[in-house]
C-alpha positions in Angstrom: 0.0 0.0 0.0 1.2 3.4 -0.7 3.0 5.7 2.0 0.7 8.4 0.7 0.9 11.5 3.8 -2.2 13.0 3.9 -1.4 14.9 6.7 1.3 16.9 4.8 1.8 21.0 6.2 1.7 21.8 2.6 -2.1 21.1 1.5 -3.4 22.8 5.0 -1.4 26.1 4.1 -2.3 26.0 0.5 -5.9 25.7 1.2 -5.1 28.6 3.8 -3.3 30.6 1.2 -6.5 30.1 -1.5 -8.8 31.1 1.8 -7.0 34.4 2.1 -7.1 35.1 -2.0 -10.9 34.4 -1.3 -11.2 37.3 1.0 -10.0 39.4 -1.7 -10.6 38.4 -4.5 -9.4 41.1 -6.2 -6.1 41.8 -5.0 -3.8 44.8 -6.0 0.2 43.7 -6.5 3.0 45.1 -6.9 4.5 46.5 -9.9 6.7 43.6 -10.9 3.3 41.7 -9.9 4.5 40.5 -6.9 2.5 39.6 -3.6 2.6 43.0 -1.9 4.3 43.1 1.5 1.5 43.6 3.7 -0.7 40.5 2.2 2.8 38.0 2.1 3.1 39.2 6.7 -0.3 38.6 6.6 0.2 35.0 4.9 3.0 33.7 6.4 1.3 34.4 9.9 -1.2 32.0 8.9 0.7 29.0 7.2 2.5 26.2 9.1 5.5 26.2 6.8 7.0 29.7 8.0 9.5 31.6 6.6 13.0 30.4 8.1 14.0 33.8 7.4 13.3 37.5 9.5 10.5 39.5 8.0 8.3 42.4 8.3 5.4 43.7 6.5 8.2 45.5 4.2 9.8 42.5 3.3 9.6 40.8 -0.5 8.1 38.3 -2.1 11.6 36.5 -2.2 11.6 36.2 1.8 9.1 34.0 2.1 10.4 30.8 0.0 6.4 29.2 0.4 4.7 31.7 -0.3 6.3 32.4 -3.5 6.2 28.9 -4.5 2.3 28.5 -3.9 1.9 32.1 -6.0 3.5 30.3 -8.8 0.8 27.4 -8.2 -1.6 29.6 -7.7 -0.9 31.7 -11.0 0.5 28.3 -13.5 -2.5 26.6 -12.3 -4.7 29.2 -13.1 -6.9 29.5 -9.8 -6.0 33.1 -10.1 -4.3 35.4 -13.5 -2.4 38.4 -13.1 -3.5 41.4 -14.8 -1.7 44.0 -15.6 -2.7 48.0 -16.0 -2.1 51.0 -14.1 -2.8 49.1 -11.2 -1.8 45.1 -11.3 -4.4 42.9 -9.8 -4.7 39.4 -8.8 -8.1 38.0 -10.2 -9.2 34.3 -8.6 -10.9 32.0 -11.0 -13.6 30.8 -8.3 -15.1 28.2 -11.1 -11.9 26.3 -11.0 -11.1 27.2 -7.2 -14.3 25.5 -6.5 -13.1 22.5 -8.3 -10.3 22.1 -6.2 -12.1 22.2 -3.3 -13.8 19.1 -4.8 -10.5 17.1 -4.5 -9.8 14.3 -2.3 -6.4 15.1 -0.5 -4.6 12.5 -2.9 -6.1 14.8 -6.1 -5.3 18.2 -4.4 -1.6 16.8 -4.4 -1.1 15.6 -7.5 -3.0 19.1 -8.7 -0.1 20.8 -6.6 2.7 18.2 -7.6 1.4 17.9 -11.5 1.6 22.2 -11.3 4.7 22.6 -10.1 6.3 19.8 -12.3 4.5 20.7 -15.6 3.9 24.4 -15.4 5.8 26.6 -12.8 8.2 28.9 -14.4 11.2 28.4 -11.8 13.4 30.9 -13.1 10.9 33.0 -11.0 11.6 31.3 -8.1 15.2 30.6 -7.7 16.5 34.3 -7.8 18.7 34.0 -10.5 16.6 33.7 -13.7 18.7 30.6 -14.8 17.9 27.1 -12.9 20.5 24.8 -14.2 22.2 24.0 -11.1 19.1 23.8 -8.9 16.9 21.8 -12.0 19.4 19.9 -11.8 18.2 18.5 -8.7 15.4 17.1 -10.1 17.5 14.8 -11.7 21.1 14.2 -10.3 19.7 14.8 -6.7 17.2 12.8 -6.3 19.3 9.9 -7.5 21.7 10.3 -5.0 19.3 10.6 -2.5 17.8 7.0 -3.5 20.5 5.6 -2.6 20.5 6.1 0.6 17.9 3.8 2.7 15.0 5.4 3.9 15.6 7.6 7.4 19.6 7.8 6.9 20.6 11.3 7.9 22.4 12.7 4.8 25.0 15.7 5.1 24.9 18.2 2.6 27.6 20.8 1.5 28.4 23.1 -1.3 30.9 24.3 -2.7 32.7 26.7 0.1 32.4 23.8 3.1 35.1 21.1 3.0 33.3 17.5 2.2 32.0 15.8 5.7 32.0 12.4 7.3 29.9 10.2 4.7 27.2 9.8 4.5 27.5 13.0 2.8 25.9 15.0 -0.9 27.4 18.4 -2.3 24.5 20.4 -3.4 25.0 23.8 -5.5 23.7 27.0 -3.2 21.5 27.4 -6.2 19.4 24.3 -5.9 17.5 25.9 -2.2 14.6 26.5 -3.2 14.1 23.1 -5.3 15.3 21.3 -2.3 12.7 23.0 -0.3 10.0 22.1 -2.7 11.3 18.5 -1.7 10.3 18.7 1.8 6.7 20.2 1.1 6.0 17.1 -0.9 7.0 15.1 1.8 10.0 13.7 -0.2 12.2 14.4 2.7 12.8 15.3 5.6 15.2 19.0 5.8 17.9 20.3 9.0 17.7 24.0 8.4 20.9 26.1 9.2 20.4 29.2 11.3 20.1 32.0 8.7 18.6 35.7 9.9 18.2 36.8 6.9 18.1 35.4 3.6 20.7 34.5 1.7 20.7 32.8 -2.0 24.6 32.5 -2.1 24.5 29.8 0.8 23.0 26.5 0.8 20.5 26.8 3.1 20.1 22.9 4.9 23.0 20.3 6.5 20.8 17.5 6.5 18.3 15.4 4.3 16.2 12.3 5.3 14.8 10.2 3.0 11.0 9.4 3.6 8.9 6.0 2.7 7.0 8.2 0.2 10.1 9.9 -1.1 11.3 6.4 -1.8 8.3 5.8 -3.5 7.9 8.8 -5.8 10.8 10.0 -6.6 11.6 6.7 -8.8 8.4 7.6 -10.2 9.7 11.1 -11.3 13.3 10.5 -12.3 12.4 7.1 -15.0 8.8 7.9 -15.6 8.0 12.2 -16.0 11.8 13.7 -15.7 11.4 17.0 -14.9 13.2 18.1 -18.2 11.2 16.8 -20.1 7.7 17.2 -18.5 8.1 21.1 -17.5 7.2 23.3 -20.4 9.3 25.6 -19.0 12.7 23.4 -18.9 13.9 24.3 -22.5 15.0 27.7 -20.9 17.2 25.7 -17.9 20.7 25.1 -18.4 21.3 21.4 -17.5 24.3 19.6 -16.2 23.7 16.0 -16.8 22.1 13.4 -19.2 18.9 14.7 -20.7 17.7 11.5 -20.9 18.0 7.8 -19.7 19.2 7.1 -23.2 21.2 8.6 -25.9 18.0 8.3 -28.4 16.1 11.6 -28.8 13.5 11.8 -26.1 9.9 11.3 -27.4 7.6 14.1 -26.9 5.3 13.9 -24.3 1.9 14.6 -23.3 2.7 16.6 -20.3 -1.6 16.3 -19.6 -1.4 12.6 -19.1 1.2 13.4 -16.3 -1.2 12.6 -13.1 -2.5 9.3 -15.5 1.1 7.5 -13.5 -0.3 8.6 -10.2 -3.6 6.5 -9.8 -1.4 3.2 -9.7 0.9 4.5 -7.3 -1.8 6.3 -5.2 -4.0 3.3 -5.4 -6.9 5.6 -6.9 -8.4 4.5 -10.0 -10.4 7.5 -10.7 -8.0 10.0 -9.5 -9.2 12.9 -10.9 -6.9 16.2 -12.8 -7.2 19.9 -13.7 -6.0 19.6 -16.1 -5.7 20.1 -19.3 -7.0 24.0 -17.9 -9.3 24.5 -21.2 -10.1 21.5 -23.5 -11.7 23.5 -25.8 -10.3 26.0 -27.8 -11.0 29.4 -27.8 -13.1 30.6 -30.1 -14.1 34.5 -31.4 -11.9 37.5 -31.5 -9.6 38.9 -29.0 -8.0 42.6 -28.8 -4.8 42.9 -28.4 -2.7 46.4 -27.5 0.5 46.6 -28.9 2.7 48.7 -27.1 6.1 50.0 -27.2 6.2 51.9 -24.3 9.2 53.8 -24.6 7.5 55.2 -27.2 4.5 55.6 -25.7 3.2 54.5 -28.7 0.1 51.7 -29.4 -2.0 50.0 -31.7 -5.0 47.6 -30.7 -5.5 44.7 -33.3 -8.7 42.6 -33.2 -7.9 39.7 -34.5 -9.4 36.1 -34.8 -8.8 33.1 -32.6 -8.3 31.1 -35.6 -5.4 33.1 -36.9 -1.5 32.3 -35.9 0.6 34.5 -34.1 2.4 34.6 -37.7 -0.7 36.7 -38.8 0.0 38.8 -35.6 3.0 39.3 -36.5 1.9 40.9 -39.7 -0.7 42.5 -38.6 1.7 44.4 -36.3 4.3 45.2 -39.1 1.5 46.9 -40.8 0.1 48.6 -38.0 3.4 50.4 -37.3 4.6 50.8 -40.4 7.7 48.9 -40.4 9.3 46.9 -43.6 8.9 43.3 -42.3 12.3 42.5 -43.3 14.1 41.1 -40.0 13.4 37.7 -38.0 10.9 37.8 -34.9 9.9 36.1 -31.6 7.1 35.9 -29.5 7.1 35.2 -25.9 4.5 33.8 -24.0 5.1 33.2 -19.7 4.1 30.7 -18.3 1.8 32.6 -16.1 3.1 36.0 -15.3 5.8 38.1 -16.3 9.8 37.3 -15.3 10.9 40.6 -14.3 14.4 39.8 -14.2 13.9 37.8 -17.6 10.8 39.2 -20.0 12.4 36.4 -22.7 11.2 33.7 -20.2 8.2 31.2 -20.8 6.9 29.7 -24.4 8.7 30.7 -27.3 7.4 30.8 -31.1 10.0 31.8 -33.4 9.9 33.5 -37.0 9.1 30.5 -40.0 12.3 31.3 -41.1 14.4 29.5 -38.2 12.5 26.4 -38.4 15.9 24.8 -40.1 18.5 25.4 -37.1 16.1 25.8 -34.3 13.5 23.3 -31.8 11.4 25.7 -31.1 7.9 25.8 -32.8 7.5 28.5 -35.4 4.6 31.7 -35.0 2.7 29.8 -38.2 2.0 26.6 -36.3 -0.3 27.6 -33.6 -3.1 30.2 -33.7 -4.5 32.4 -30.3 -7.2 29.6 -29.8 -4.0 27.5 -29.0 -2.8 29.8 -26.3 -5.5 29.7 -23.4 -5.2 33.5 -23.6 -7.0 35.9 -20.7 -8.3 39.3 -20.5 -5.1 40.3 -19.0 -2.5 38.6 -19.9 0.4 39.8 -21.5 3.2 38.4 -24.1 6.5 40.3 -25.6 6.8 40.2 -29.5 11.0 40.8 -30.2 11.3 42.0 -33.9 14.7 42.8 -35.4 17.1 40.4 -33.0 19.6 43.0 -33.4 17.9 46.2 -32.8 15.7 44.6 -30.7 12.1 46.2 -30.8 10.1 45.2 -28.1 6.5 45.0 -28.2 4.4 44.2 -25.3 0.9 42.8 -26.3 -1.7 42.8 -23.6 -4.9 41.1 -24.2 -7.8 43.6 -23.5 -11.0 42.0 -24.6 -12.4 38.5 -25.9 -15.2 38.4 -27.7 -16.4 34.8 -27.9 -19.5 35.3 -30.3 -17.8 37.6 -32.8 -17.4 36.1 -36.2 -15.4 38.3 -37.9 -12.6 36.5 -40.1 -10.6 39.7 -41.3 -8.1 41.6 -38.5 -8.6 45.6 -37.8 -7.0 47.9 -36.0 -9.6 48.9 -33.6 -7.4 51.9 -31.6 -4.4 54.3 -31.9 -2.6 56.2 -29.8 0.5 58.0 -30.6 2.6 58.6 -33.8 4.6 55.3 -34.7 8.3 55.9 -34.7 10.3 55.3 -37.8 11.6 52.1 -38.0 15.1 53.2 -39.3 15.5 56.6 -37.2 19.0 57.3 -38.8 17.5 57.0 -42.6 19.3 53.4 -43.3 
């Protein structure tokens, strides 16, 4: 029978986290869109899994390691979007809140586990925009950790500490907070060193213990849904080890049959997923404002679900009057902007890279493909050189318009020339 801990701190304070986003359910954020200080003291005072760290109600996002992890399930998993304005505002989805609610404790788990795994962008969570070292957890750590029978105390170092007595496992600084994320799923059990304050250069734990259902799941994870792989976001990690268990090119996979592993292991045939988020495709028209702010310059296109972000990308060439005549990308986060990386999330590239690059082209998938909400923003790169940034919010959907043509719908300012210097 499975080791399954229903009793785990992490469900309780996520359900406590979603209580406190029902109280206010529209909730203003930062303007990085960040959990403001005053709501993240106001969490973390009513959460089990404290911050290890010293806060007050003027401390950040970063401070509070679970906090910032469930905002990343909260916003990937789409119980709540991020919209941005004048004022940013978290918006709960209380249709698929509810839903959770439904769960049995097993299903609320994998909902959390299949999130994080799948979906999180954790480039926003390790504090350095890049990941390899601490992804590489997901792989080269956890099978060193299964070596070890199951309650063996485990010393960990890094790279300033001189190796201890074995039992013993060096673990990149850089890999805290996926080490963390560990011990919420019960993995493991963590020591934590004494730290006042927070500190991302320093490895934040001495000690790991492996638990029954860390023995069990983590197998699981490492041979049957790798984490680079399965995480849409893990194209943009930099990885130190085999990509694979094989040197054959990995299959794609079908990252929403991921909790499909889970019913064996959890002994629940009819273990129910969120997931996919929306089956059906979007359907209709949906306005987008293309800005470039430092112009203070925009355009909003209405333009059809059916058509690609290839057509957008025309659209906007005509709309600003610029020659078409350089190679593009679009970017599309995985739930809410990267701050200290915009180029972060989905990428579509121009139809003319398809030859040297893996990433799929803006002519092979259309807006109805992109689970896009009144909200939601994407960056649009054109000229890789120059580098013209566009950000594209979405402003309005308009599910029962049939229109099959795109228009510009609004203008404000004067488009600047493309070639200022005459070239």
């Amino acid at each position: 029978m499975p080791t399954f801990p229903t009793n785990l701190d992490l469900l309780t304070d996520f359900a406590s986290f979603l209580r406190y986003l029902e109280s206010k359910p529209t909730l203003p954020l930062t303007g990085a869109g960040d959990l403001k200080g005053t709501d993240l003291y106001a969490l973390n005072e009513r959460v089990n899994l404290k911050t290890p760290f010293a806060v007050t109600a003027r401390s950040r996002l970063a401070d509070y390691p679970l906090l910032a992890f469930l905002f990343e399930i909260v916003t990937a998993g789409r119980m709540a979007v991020v919209q941005y304005g004048k004022v940013n505002t978290l918006t709960l989805d209380a249709v698929r809140i509810d839903a959770y609610w439904s769960l049995t404790k097993e299903e609320q788990y994998v909902f959390l586990l299949e999130t994080a795994w799948c979906y999180v962008d954790w480039g926003m969570l390790d504090g350095d925009g890049r990941s390899g070292h601490g992804a590489n957890w997901f792989q080269q750590g956890f099978r060193e950790v299964l070596k070890y029978p199951v309650g063996t105390p485990i010393m960990l170092y890094d790279s300033r500490e001189s190796k201890p007595a074995p039992p013993a496992l060096f673990v990149p600084f850089m890999a805290n907070i996926y080490i963390r994320a560990g011990e919420w799923f019960g993995w493991y059990d963590l020591r934590e060193r004494h730290q006042p304050k927070r500190d991302k250069y320093s490895l934040a734990f001495d000690q790991l213990t492996l638990t029954d259902w860390g023995q069990q799941c983590l197998p699981v994870l490492l041979h049957e849904r790798p984490f680079q792989l399965w995480n849409k976001q893990a194209g943009d990690y930099l990885f130190f080890g085999d990509a694979s268990e094989n040197d054959d090119e990995p299959e794609p996979v079908d990252i929403s049959a991921f909790a499909e592993l889970f019913r064996g292991l959890l002994d629940e045939p009819e273990l129910l997923s969120l997931y996919p988020i929306n089956p059906h495709a979007n359907k209709g028209v949906f306005w987008l404002k293309v800005e470039l702010p430092n112009h203070q310059v925009s355009r909003t296109i209405a333009l059809p679900a059916t058509m690609t972000l290839d057509d957008l990308h025309v659209q906007i060439q005509d709309a600003f009057k610029f020659d078409d005549d350089h190679l593009y990308h679009f970017y599309r986060p995985a739930a809410r902007l990267n701050p200290r990386n915009p180029y972060s999330g989905e990428q579509y590239i121009c139809p003319d890279e398809a030859d040297w690059s893996d990433y799929p082209t803006a002519d092979s998938v259309a807006l109805a493909q992109l689970n896009l909400y009144v909200g939601q923003r994407l960056l649009y790169i054109f000229d890789l050189a120059e580098s013209w940034e566009f950000w594209i919010t979405v402003v309005r959907h308009l599910p029962d318009d049939t229109s099959t043509v795109a228009r510009i719908v609004e203008k404000v300012g004067r488009a600047p020339k493309q070639y200022p210097n005459g070239w």
